[in-house]
N, C-alpha and C positions, 0 to 999 in steps of 0.2 A: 199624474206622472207615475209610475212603474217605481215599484220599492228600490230595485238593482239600480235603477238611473240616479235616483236620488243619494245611495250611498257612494256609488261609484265619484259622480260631482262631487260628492261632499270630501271624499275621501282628497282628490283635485283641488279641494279649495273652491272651486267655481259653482257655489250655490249662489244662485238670486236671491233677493230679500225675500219672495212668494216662496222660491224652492226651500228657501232655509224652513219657513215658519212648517210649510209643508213638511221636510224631515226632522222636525221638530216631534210634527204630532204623528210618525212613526211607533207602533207597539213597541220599540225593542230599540228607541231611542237612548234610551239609559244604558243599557248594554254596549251599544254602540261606541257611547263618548268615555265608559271605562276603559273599556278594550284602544280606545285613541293615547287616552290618558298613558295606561301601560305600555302600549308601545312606543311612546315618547321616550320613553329611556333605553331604548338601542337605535344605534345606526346601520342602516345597511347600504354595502356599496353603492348599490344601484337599485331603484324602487322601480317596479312593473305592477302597473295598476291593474292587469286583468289580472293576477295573479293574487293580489292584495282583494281584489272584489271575491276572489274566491273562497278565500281565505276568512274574512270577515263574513263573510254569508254561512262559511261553516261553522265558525263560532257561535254565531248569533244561533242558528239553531239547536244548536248543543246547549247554549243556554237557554233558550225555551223549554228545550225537554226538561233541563235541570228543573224548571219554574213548575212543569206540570210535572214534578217526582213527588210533588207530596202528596198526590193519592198512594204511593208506591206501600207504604209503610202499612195506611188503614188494608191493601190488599193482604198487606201479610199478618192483620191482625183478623180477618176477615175468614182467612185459611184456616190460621187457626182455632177460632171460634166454629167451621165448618168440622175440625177434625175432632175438636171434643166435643159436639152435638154429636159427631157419628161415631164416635168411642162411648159417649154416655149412652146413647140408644144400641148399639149393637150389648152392651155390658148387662143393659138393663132389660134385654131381650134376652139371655142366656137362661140356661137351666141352674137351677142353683142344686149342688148337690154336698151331702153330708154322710162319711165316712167312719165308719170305727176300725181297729186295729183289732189285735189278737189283745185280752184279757180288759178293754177299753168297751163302754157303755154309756152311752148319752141320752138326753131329751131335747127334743128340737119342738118350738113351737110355730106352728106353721100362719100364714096368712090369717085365714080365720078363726084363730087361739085352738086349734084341734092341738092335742098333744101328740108327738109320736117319741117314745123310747126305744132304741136301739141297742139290740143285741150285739157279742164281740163280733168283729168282721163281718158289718154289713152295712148296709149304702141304700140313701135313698138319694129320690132326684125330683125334682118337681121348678117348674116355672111361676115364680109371682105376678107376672103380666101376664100371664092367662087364668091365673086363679081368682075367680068371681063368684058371685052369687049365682052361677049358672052352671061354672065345671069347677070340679076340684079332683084334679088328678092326680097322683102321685106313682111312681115309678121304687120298686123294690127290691133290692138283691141282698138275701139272709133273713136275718128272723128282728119283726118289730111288733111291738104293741102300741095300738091306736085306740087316742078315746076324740071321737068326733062333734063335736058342736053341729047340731042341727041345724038343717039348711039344704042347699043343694045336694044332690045324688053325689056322691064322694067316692071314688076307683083307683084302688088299687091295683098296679100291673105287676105282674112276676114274668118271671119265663115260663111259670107251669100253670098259671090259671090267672084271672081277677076277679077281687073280690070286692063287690059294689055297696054301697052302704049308704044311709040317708044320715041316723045320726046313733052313735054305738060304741062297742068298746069289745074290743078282738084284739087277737094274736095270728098272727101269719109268720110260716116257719119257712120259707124256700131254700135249701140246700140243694145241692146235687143228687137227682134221683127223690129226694125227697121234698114234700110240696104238704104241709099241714096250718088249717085255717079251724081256732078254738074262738067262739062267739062268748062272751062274758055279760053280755048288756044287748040289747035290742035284738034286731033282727040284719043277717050277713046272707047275701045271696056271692056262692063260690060257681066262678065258669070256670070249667075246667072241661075242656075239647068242644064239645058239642051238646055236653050236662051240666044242668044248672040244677045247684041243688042249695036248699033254703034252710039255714041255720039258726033258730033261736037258741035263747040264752042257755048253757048249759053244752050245745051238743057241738061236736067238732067233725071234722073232713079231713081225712088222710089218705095222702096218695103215696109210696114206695115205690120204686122202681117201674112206675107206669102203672099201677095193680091199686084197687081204691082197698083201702082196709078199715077192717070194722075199729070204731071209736064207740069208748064209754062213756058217758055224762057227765059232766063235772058240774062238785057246785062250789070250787075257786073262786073268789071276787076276781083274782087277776092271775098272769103266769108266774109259777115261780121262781122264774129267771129274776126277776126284776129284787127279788131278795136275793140274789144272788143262790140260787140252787139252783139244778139241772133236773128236771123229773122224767122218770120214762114210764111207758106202759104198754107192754108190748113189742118194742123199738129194736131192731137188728144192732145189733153190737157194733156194728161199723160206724152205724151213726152216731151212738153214745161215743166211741171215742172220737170222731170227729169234732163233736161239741165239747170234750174235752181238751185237745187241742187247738182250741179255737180261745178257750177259757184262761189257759194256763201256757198261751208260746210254747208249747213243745214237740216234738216228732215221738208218736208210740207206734213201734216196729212191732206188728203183729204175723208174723210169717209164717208162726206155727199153730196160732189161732182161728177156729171159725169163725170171721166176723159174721155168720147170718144170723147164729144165735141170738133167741130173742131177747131182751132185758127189762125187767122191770126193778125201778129204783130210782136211786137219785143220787147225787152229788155236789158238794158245795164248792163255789168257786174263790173260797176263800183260805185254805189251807190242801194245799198239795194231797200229802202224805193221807188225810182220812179223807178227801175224795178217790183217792188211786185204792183206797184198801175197799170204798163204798162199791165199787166196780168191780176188782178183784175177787172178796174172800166170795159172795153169792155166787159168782161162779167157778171158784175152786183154780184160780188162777196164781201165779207169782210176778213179782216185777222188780227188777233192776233198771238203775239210773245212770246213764251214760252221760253226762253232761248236759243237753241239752233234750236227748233222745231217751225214750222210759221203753225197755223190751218186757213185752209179756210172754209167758211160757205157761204150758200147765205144771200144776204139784207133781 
């Protein structure tokens, strides 16, 4: 017999002793005789059984869904176990990059214990899910010194060349206009356009303004930034006070200066006043402090 005939009867009173036992063993039996129970305590005028069969056919299945809602909750735990597997993998997928300020200097140890120090104001970038025993790539904007643990071919990117390396210990300078790579330790192959040129310890690669310029030999363990001094050799003036404003957060108004002039010297990044005079008196310069801004003039 058909589930609606049985409730219907049943609802009438008029089940057989078969019909009963049969809407007995109905799924949604228990449901059934609550919802009887509960309606027992109201009267209503007048009772219409197709109406009452409807009625209980829709409760009954509202309470079925009710019965199968407790998958509801594991879907929502489900979700969100979906959204932080794809928050962790997208996270753990990212470039990881590190930053320095104006007169700020760090050391960052990479993946496979390479060390890299960084110069003020400059930034590197590199992915740890792709750093393996097979690439090690790194991405560079400003001036960093790298000492490499041997192992896979190891590349450095600039804007103005890369510098490929097995296992070594270099200086790469990339500013604007400016692109200089000093080898300290092993062997540095520098790409720069469509020249590749091979650096052992001792010799360096400088580019200015597009133009390759000749470099002397050093025999430095490491750069002298990293002591905190600025060294030059040759170097247009534009660029020494850029790395002094780099060093010291300040603006130096040169308006009536030839930055092309060349400089050779140095200066410390730890006392203002004799690094401004280490620049100034060699070239016969003056300088006043504005607050935050240093103007140069000549004597």
């Amino acid at each position: 017999m058909e589930r609606e005939t049985l409730i219907l009867k049943w609802l009438d009173n008029n089940l057989s002793p078969e019909e009963l036992e049969a809407f007995k063993a109905l799924e949604d039996y228990e449901s059934l005789i609550k919802l009887s129970n509960y309606s027992k305590g109201f009267k209503a005028p007048e009772f219409n059984t197709d109406d009452a069969l409807q009625t209980v056919t829709s409760k009954i299945e509202h309470s079925k869904t009710a019965k199968n809602s407790w998958y509801k909750p594991l879907l929502k735990v489900a979700a969100i176990l979906a959204i932080c597997f794809g928050s962790y993998y997208y996270t753990t997928t990212l470039d990881t990059t590190i930053a320095t300020q104006y007169t700020e200097k760090t050391q960052v140890q990479l993946p496979d214990n390479s060390t890299v120090n960084l110069n003020a104001l400059s930034k590197i970038t590199y992915n740890k899910k792709d750093w393996n025993d097979t690439k090690r790539s790194i991405n560079l904007d400003g001036e960093a010194y790298f000492k490499v643990t041997k192992g896979s071919t190891f590349s450095v990117n600039t804007d103005a060349g890369i510098v490929t390396v097995i296992g070594t210990e270099f200086n790469i300078k990339q500013r604007p206009n400016y692109f200089e790579v000093t080898c300290f330790e092993g062997t540095v192959r520098v790409d720069f356009g469509k020249e590749k040129t091979m650096l052992n310890a001792g010799d360096s690669f400088l580019i200015i303004n597009d133009k390759k310029a000749d470099r002397f030999a050093t025999t430095k363990a490491q750069p002298d930034w990293l002591n905190s001094v600025s060294s030059f050799i040759s170097v247009p003036l534009s660029e020494v006070l850029a790395e002094f404003e780099r060093q010291y957060n300040v603006k130096i108004d040169v308006n009536t200066i030839n930055t092309s002039t060349l400089f050779t010297g140095k200066f410390t990044h730890n006392n203002i006043t004799i690094a401004l005079k280490s620049i100034t008196e060699p070239l016969q310069l003056q300088y006043k402090k504005a607050n935050k801004t240093i103007i140069l003039t000549r004597e």
